[in-house]
MARKERO-559235 format. One line per 5 residues: number of its first residue (from 1); their letters; for each residue x, y, z of N, C-alpha, C. Coordinates in steps of 0.05 Angstrom, whole numbers, plus 32768, in hexadecimal, padded with zeros to 4 digits. Each point is the difference from the previous one (the first is absolute). Layout:
! residues N
NUM	A	X,Y,Z,X,Y,Z,X,Y,Z; ... $
This chain:
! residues 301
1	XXXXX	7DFA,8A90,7E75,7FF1,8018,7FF7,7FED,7FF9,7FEA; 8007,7FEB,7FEC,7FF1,7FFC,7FF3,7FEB,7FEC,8002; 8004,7FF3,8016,7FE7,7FED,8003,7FEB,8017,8018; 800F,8013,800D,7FF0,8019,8008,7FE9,8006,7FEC; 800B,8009,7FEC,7FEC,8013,7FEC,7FF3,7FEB,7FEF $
6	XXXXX	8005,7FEB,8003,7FED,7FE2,7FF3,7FE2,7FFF,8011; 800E,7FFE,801E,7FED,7FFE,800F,7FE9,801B,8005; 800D,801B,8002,7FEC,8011,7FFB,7FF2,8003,7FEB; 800C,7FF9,7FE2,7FEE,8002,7FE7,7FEA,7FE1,8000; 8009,7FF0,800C,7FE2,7FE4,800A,7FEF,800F,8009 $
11	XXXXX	800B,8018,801B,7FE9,7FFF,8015,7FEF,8013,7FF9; 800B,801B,7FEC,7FFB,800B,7FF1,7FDE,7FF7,7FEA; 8011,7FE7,7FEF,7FF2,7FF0,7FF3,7FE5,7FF7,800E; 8002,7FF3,8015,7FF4,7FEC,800B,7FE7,8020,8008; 8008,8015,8010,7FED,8011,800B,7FF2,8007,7FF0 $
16	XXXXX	8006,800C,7FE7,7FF4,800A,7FE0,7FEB,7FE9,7FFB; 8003,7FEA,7FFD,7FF0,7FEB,7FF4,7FE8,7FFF,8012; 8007,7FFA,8022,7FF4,8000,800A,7FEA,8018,7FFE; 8003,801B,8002,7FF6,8012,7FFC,7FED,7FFF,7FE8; 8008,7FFD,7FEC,7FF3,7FF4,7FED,7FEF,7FF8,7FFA $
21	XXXXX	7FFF,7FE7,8015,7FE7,7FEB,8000,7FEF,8001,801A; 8002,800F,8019,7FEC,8016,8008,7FED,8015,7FF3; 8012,800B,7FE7,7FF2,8018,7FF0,7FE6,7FEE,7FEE; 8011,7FE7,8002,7FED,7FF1,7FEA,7FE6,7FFA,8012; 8006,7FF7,8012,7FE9,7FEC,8012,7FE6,8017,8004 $
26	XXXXX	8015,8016,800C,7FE9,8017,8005,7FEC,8008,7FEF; 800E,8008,7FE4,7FEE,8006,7FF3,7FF1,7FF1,7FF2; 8009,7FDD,8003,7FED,7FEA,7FF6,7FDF,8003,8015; 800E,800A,8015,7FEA,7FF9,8011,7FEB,801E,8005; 8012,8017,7FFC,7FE6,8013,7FF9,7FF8,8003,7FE6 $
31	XXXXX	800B,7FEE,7FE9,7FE6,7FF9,7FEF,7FF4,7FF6,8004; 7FFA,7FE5,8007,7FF7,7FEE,8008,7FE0,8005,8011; 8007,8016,8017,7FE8,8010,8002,7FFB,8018,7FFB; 800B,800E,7FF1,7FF6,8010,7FEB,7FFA,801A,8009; 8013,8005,801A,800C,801C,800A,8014,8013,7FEA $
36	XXXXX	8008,7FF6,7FEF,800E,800B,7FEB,7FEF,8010,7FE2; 7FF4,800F,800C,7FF5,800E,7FDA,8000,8021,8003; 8001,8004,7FE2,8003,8013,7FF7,7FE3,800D,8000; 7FFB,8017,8007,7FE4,800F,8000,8003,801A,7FE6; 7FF5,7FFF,7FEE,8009,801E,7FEC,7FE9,800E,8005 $
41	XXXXX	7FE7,7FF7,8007,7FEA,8011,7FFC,7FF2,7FFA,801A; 7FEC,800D,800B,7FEC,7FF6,8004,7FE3,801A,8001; 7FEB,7FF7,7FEA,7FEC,800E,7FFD,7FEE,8000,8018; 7FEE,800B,8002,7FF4,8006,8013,7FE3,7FED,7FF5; 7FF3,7FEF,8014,7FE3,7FF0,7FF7,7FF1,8017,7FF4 $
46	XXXXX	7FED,7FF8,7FF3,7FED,8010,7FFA,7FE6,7FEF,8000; 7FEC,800F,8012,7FE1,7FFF,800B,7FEB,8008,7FE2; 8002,7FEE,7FE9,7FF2,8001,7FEA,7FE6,8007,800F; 7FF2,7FEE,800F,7FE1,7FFE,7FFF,7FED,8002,801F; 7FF6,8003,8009,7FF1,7FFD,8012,7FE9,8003,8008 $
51	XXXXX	7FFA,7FF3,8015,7FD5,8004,800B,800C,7FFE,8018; 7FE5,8019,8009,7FF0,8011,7FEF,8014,800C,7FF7; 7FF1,800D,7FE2,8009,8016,7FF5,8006,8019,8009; 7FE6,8002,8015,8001,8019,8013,800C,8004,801C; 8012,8011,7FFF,800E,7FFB,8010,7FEC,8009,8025 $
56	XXXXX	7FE7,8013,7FF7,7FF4,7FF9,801D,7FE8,8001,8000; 7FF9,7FEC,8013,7FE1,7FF5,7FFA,7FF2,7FFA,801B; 7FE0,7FF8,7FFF,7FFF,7FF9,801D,7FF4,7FE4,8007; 7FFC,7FF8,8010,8000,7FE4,8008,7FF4,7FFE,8025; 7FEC,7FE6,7FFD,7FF5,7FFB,8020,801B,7FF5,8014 $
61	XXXXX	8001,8006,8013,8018,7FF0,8011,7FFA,7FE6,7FF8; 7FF0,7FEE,7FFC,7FF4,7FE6,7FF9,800B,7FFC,7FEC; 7FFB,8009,7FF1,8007,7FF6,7FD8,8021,8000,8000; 8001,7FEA,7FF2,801B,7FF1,7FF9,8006,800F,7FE7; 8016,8017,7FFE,8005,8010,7FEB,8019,7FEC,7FF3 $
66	XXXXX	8002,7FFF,7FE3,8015,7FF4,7FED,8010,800C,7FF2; 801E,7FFD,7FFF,800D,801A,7FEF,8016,7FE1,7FF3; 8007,800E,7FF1,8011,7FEB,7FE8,8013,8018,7FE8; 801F,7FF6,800A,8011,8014,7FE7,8007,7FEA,7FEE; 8005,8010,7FE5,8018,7FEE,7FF0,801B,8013,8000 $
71	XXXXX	801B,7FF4,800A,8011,8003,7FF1,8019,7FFB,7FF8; 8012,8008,7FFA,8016,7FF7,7FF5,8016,800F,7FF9; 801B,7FF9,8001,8012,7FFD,8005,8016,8005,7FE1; 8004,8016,7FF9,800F,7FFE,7FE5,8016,7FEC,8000; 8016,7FF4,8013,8016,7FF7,7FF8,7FF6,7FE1,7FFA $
76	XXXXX	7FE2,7FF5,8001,7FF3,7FF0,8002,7FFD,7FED,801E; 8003,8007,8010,8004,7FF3,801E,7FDF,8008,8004; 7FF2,7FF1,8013,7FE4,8005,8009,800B,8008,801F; 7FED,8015,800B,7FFE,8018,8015,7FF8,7FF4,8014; 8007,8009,801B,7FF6,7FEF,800F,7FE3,801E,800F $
81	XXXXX	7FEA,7FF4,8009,7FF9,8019,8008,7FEE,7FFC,8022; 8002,8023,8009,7FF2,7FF7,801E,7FEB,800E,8003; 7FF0,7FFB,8004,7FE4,8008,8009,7FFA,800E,8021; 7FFA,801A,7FFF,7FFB,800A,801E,7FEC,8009,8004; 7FEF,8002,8017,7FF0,800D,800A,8000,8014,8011 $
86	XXXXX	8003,801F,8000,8009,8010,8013,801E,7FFA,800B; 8010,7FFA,7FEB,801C,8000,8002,8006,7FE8,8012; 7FF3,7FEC,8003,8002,7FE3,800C,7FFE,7FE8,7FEF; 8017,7FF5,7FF4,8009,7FEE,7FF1,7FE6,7FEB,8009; 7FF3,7FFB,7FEB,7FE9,7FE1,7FF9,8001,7FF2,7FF5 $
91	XXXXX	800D,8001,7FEB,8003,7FE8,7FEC,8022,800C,7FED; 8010,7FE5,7FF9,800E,8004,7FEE,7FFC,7FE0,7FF0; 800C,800F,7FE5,7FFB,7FF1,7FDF,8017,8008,7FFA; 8009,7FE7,8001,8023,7FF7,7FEB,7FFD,7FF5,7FF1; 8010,800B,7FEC,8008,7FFE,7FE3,7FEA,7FF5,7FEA $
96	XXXXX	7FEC,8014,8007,7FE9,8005,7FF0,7FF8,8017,7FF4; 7FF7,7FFD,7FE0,7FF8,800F,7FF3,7FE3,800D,8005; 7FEF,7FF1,800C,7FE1,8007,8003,8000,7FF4,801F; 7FF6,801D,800D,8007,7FF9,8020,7FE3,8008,800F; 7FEB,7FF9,8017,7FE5,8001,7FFF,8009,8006,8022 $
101	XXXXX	7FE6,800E,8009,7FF6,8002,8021,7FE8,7FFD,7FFD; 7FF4,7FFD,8018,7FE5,8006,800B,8008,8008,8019; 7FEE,800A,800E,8005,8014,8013,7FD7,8004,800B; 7FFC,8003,8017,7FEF,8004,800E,8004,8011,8027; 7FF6,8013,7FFA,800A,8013,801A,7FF4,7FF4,801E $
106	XXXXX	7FEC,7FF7,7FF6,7FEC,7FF0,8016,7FE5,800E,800F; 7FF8,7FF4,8010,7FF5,801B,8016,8002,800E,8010; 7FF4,8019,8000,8009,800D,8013,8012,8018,7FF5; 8008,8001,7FEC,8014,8008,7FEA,7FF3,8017,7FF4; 8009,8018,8007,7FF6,801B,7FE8,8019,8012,7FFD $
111	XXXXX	7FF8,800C,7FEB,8015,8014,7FFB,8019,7FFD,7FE8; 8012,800B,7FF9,800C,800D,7FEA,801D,7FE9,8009; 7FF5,7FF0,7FE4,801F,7FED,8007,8010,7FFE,7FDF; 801F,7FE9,8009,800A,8009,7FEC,8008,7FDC,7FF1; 7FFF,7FFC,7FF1,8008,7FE7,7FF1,8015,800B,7FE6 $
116	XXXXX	801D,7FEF,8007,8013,8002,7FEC,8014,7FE3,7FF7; 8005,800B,7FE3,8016,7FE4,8003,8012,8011,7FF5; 801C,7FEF,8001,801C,8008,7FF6,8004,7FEC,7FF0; 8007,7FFF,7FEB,8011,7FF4,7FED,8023,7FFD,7FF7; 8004,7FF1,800F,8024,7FFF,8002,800E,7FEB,7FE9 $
121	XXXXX	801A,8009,8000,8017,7FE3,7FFB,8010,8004,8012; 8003,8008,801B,8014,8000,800F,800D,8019,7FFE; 8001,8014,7FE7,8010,8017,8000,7FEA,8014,7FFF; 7FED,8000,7FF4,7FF9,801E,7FE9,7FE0,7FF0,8007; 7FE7,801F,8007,7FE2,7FF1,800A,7FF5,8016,7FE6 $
126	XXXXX	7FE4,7FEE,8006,7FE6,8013,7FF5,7FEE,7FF7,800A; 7FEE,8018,8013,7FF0,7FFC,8004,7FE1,8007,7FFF; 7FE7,7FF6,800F,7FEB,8017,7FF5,7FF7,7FF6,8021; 7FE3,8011,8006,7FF5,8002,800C,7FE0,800B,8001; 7FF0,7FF2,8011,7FE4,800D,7FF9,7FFA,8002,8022 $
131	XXXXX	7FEB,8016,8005,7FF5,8013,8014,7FE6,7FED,7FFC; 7FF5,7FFB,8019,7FE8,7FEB,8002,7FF2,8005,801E; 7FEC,800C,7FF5,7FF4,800D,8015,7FE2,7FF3,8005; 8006,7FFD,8020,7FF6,7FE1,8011,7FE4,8005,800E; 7FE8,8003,7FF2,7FE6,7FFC,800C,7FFF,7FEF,8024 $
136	XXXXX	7FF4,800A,8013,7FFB,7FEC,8011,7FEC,7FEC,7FFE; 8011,7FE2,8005,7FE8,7FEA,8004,7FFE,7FFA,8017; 7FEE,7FF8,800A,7FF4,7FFA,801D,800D,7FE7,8004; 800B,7FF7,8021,8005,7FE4,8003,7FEA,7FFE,8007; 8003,7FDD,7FFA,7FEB,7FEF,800F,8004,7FFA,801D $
141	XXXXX	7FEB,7FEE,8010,7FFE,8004,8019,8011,7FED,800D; 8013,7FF6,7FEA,8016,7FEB,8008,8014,8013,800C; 8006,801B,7FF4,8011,8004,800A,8004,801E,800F; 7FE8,7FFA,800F,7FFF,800D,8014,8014,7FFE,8018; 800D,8025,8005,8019,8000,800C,8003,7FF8,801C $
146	XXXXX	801E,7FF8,8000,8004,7FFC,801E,7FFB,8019,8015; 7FF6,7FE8,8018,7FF8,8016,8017,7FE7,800A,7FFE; 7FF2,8003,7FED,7FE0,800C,7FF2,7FEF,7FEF,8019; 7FF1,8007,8012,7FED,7FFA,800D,7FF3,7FE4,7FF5; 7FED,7FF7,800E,7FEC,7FEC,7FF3,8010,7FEA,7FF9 $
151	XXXXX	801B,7FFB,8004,8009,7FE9,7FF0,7FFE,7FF6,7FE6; 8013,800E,7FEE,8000,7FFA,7FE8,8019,7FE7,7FF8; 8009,8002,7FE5,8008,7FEF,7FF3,8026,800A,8007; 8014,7FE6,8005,8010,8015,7FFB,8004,800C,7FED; 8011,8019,8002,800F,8011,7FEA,8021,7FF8,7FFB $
156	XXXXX	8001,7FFC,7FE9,8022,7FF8,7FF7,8009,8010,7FF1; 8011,800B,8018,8010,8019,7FEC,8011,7FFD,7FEE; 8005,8010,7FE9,800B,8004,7FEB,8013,8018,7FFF; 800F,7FFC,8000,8018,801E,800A,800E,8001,7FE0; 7FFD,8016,7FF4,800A,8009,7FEB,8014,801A,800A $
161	XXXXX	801A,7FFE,7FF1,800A,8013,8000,800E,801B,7FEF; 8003,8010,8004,8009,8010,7FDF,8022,7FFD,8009; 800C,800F,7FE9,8027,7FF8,8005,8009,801B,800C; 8015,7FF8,8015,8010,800D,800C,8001,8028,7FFA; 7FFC,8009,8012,8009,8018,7FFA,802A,800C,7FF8 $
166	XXXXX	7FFE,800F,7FF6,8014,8004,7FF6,8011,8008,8021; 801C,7FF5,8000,8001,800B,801F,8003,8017,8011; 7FFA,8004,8014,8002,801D,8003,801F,8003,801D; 8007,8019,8003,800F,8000,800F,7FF7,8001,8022; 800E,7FF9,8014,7FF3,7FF4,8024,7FF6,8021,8000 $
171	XXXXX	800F,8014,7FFD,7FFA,8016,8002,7FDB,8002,7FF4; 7FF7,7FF7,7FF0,7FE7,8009,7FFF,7FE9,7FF3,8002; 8006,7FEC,8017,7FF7,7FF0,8014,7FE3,8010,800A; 7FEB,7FFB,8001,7FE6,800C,8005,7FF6,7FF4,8024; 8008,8002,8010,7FFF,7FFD,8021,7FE0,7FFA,8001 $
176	XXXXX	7FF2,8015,7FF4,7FEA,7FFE,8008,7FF0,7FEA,7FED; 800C,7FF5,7FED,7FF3,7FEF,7FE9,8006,7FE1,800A; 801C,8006,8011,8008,7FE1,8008,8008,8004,8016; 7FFE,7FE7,8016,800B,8009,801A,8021,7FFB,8000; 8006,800E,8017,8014,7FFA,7FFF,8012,7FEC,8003 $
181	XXXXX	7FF8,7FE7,800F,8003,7FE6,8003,8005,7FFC,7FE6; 7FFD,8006,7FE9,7FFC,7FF5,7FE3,801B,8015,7FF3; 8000,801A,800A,801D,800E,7FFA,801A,7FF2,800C; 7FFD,7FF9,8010,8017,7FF4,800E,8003,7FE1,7FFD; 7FED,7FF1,7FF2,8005,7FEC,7FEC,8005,8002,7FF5 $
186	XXXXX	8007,8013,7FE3,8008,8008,7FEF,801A,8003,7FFD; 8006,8018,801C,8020,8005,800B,8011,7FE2,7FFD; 7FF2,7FED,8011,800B,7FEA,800B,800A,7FE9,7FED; 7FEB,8004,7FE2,8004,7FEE,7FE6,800E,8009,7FF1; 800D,8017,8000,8009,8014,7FEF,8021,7FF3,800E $
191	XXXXX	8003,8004,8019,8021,7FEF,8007,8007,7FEA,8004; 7FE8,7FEC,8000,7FFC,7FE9,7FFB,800B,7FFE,7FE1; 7FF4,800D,7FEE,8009,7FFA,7FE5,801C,800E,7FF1; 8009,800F,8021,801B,8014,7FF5,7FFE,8012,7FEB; 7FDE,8010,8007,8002,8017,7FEF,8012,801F,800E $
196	XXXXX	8008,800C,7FF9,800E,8019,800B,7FE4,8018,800B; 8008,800A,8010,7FEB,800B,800C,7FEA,8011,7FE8; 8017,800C,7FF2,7FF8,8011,7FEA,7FF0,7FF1,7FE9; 8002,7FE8,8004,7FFA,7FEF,7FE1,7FE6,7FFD,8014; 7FF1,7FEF,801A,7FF0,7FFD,8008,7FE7,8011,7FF8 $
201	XXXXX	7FE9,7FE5,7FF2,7FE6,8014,7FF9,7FEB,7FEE,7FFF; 7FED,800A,7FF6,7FE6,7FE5,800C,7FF1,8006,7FE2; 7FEE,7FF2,7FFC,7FEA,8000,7FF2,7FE6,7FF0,8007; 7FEC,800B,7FEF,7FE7,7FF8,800D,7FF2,7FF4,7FE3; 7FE8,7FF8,8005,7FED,7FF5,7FF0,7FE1,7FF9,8007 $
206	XXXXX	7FF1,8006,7FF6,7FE9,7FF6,8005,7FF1,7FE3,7FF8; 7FE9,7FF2,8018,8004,7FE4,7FFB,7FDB,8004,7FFE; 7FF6,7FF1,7FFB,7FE0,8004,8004,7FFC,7FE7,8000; 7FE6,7FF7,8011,7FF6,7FE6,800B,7FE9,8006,7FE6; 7FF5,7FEF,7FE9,7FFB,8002,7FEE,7FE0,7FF8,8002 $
211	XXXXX	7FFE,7FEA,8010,7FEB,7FF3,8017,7FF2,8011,800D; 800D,8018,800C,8003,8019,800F,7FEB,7FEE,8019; 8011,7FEA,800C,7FFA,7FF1,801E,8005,801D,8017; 8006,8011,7FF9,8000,800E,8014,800F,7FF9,801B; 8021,7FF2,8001,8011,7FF9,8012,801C,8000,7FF2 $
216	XXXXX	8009,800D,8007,801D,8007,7FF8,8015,7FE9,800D; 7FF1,7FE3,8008,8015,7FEC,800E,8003,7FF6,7FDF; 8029,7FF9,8004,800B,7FF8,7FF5,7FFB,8014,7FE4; 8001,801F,8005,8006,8004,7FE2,8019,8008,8004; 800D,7FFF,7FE8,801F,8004,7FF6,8007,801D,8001 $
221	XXXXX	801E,7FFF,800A,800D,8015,8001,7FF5,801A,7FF4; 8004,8015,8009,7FFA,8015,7FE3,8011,8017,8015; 8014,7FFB,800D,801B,8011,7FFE,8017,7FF6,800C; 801A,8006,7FEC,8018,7FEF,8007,8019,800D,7FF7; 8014,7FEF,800D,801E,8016,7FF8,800C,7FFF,7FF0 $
226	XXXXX	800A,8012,7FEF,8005,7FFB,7FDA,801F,8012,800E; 800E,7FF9,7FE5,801E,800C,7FFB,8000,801A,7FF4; 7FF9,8014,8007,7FFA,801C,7FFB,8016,8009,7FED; 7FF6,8010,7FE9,801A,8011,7FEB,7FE7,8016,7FF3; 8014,8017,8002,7FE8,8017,7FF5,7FF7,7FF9,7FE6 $
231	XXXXX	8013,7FF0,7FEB,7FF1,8002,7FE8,7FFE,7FE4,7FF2; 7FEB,7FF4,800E,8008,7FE2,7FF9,8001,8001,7FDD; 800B,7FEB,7FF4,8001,7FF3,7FEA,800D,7FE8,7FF9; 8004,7FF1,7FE2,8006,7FE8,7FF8,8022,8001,7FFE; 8004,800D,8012,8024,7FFC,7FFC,8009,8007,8024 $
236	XXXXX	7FF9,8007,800E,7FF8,8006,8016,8017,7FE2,8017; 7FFA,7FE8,7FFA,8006,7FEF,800A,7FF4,7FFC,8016; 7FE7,8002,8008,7FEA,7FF8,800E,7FEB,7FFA,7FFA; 7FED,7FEE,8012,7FE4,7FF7,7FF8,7FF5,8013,800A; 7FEF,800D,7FF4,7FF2,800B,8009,7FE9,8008,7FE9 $
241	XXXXX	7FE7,8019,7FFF,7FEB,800B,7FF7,8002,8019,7FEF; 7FFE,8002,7FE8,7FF6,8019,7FF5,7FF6,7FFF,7FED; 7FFC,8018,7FF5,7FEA,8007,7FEA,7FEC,7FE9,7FF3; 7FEF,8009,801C,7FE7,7FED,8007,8000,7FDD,7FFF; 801E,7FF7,8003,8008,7FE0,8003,800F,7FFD,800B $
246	XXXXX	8003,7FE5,8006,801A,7FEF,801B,800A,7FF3,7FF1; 8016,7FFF,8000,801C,7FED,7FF6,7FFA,7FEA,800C; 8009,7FE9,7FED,7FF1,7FE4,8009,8023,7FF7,800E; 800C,8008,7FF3,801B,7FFB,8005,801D,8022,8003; 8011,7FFD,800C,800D,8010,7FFC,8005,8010,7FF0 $
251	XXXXX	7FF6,8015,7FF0,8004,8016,7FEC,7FF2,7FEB,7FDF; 7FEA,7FED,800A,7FFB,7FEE,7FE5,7FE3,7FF6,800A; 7FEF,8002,7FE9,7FE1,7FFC,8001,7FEE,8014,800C; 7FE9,7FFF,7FFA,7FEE,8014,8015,800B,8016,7FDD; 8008,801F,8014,7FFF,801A,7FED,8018,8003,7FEF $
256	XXXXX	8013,7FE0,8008,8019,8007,7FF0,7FFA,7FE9,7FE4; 8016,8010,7FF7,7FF2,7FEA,7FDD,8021,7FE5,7FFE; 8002,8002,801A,801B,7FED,8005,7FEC,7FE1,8009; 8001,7FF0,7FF1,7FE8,7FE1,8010,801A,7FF6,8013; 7FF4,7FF1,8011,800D,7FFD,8024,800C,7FDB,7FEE $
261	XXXXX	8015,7FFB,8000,8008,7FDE,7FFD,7FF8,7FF6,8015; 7FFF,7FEC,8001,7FF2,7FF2,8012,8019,7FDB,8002; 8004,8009,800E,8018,7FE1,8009,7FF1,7FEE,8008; 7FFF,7FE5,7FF5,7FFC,7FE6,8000,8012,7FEE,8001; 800C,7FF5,801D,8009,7FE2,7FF6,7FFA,7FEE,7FEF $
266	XXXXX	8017,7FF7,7FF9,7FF2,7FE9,7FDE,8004,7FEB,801F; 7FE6,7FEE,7FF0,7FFD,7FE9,800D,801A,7FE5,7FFF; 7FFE,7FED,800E,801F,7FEA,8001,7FFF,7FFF,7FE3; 7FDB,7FF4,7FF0,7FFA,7FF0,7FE8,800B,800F,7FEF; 800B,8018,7FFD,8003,8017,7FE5,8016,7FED,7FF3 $
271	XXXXX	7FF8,8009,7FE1,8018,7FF0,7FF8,801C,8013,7FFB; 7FFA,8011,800B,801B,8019,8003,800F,7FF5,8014; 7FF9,7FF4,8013,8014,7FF1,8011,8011,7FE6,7FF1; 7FF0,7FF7,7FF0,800B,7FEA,7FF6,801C,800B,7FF2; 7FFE,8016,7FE9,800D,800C,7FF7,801F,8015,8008 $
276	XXXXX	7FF7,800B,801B,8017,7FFD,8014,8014,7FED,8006; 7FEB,7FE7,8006,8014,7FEF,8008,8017,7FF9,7FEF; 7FEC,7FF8,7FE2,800D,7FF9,7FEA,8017,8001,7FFA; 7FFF,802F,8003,8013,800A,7FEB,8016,8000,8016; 7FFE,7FFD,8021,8016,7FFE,8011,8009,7FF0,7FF8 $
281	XXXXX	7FFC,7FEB,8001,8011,7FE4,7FF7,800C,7FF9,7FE8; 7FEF,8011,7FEC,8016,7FFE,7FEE,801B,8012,8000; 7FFA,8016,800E,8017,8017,8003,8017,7FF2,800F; 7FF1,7FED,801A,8018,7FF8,8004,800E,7FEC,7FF5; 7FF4,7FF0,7FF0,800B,7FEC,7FF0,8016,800B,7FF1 $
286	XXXXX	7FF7,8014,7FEF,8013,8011,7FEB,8016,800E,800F; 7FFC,8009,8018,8018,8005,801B,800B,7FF2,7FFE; 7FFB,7FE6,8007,8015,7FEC,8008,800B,7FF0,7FED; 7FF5,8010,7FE4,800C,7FEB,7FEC,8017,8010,7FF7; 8000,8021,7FFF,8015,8014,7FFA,800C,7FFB,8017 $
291	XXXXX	8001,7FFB,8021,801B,7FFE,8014,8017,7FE5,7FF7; 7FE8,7FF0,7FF4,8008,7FE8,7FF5,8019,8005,7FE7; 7FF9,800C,7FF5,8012,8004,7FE6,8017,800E,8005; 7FF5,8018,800C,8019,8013,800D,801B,7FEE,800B; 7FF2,7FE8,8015,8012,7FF9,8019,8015,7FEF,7FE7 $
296	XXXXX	7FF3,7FEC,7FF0,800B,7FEB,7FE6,8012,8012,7FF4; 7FFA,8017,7FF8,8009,800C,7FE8,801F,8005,8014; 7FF7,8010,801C,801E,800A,8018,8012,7FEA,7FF9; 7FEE,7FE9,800C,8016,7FDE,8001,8015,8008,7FE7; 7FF1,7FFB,7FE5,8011,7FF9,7FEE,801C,8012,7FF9 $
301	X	7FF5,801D,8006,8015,800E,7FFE,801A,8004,8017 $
């Protein structure tokens, strides 16, 4: 009986230690990369400065317009920021204090457009935006459209798009706007992706050939099958569209103030692998040096 309860208080022993030095390894190694911190604050960037000053102005489709913010970041971290044109991501600037575009609409180009940037740290934005309203410039005779009589130059289209409509439910499906061949695609992606009949819904978007080649070969989608919920939002647990943005990720980026992580394999060379290896081997060393003592210490007694 008593070498019973010897042997359960070892195995006892032996499981505790071990446990132990698991708790250790783990949390050597999410320091190590630096999954472990404390957040107390986080301020929101702030958009000190920008050009133009005015937020709307006008400009030839030709002319290369310039806009430039300063700003910054109270907890002292520098912002990362994105630049859009008509709600189509163009440029991003990481972890910069003074962040610059240029921008040119081209030819062919008139009418009431929109240039913005956002200012992030991953949680909390500021942004601004200016209204830039687009004189027509004439193309030249290079790019004279496809199919145009006389044999001209080709035309290379340019397909711009704006972002996703918010989704709507199959029920308000427009027959006469889309054929039906295209409703019953919809049906068909919708149980392909194991949406429930009721969740099934589509959204649309508009795409413009910018070139305006005048041939709609090879332009991009602009209607498709979304995971339908009457009131989308950032807790929702779906990707999807609202208040006027698309989630870059599941309920994170786009209109939610949640930034999307982004998973990266560490490469073989990281020296975080090295450090793995390390701390295993020593854990088991120190294992086998406490089975070691235990078994000596049983003998003698």
């Amino acid at each position: 009986m008593v070498n019973t309860k010897r042997g359960v208080r070892k195995s006892i022993s032996f499981i505790v230690t071990f446990i132990l030095i698991l708790l250790f390894l783990i949390i050597f190694i999410w320091a190590e990369i630096g999954t472990i911190s404390i957040v107390l604050s986080s301020a929101a960037p702030n958009i000190t400065s920008h050009y133009p000053s005015s937020s709307s102005f006008s400009v030839n489709g030709n002319d290369n317009s310039y806009f430039n913010i300063t700003d910054s970041d109270s907890d002292g971290s520098n912002p990362d920021s994105y630049w859009y044109v008509d709600g189509i991501l163009r440029e991003t600037d990481i972890n910069s204090t003074f962040d610059e575009f240029s921008y040119s609409f081209g030819c062919g180009i008139s009418g009431l457009h929109n240039i913005s940037v956002v200012s992030t740290d991953g949680t909390t934005n500021d942004s601004i935006e200016w209204n830039v309203s687009v004189s027509l410039s004439a193309c030249s005779s290079e790019t004279i459209k496809e199919g145009s009589s006389g044999g001209g130059f080709l035309c290379f289209k340019k397909w711009e798009c704006v972002q996703w409509s918010e989704c709507k439910n199959l029920s308000e499906f427009d027959k006469d706007e889309f054929s039906i061949e295209i409703y019953e695609s919809i049906i068909d992606n919708c149980y392909l992706s194991r949406f429930d009949e009721e969740e099934c819904g589509f959204q649309t978007r508009n795409c413009v050939d910018v070139n305006n080649c005048r041939s709609s070969i090879n332009k991009p989608e602009v209607i498709r099958e979304c995971q339908y919920t009457q009131n989308p939002t950032c807790f929702d647990g779906i990707l999807n569209c609202h208040d006027r943005a698309c989630e870059s990720g599941i309920d994170c980026g786009g209109p939610c103030s949640f930034a999307c992580e982004e998973e990266t394999p560490l490469p073989i060379g990281n020296p975080l692998y090295f450090y793995v290896v390390l701390s295993t081997i020593f854990s088991l060393i120190i294992f086998f040096f406490i089975i070691r003592f235990y078994n000596v210490k049983g003998k003698k007694r």
